[in-house]
N, C-alpha and C positions, 0 to 999 in steps of 0.2 A: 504493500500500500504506500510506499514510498517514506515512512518514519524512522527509517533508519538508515537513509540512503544520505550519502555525504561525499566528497569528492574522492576520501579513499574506498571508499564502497564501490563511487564509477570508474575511480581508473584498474580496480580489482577485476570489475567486469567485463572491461573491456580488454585483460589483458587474457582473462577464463575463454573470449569468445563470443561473449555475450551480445546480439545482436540487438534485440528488443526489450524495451522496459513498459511497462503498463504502470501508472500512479492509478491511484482511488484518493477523489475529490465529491464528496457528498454534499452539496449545497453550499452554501457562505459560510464562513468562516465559523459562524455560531451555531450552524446547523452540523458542519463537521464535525465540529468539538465535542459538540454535544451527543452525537452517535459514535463517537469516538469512545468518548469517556474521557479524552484527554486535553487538557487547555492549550499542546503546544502542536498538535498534530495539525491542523493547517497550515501553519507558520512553517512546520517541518518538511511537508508534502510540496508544498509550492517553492520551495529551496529546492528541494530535488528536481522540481519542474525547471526551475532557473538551470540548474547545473546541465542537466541534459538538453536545456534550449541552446546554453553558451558553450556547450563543447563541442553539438551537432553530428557525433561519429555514432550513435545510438540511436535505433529507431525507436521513438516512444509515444506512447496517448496516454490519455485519461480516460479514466471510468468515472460514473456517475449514478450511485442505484439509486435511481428516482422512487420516489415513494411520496405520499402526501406531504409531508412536511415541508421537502424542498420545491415539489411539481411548482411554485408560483414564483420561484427563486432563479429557477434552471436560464431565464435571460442574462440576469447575473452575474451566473456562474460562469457563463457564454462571453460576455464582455472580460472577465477579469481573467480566464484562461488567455482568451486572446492579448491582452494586454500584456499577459507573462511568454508570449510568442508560441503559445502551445495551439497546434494548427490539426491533431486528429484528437476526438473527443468522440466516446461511444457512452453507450447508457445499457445497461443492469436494469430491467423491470419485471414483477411478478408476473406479467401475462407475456404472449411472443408477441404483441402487438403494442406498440408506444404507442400512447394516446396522442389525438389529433394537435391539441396546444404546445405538445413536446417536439413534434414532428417540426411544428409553423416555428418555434422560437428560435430552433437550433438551425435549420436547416436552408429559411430563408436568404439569407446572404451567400452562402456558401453551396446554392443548387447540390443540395446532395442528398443521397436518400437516407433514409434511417432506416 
């Protein structure tokens, strides 16, 4: 989920082989935390987002398990990914079918499908 991911963690990785990193980012920072259980686990995830944006030799995305809590959040979450230069974002949902407002928030700018 990316909470212990540090720059000796990435360059460990990439010396193992390691092609692809997946983070888990569950809503805003308060929403993270809070299904986290842990106050610093945002802060820590989106540092690993940072590390793997600015080093670039590692394929990586985001995960997002959508659930009520975040579902009104998810534009948000969209803006501040992109702002940290993270450019593939997938989503985790109880059913195989993302709801219609997930599909519009995420997807509009960047023509892509869910």
């Amino acid at each position: 989920n990316g909470m212990a991911y540090n720059e000796r963690v990435h360059n460990q990785l990439i010396v193992a082989g390691i092609e692809s990193v997946t983070l888990s980012i569950d809503g805003t920072e308060e929403q993270h935390n809070r299904l986290r259980g842990n106050a610093l686990s945002y802060e820590r995830v989106m540092r690993a987002l940072d590390i793997l944006v600015e080093d670039g030799r590692v394929v990586h995305d985001v995960v997002t398990c959508v659930n009520p809590d975040n579902l009104d959040s998810l534009e948000q979450v969209y803006e501040n990914l992109l702002a940290h230069g993270c450019r593939n974002w997938r989503f985790l949902h109880p059913s195989d079918a993302p709801p219609p407002r997930m599909r519009d928030c995420c997807c509009r700018e960047n023509n892509c499908a869910v």
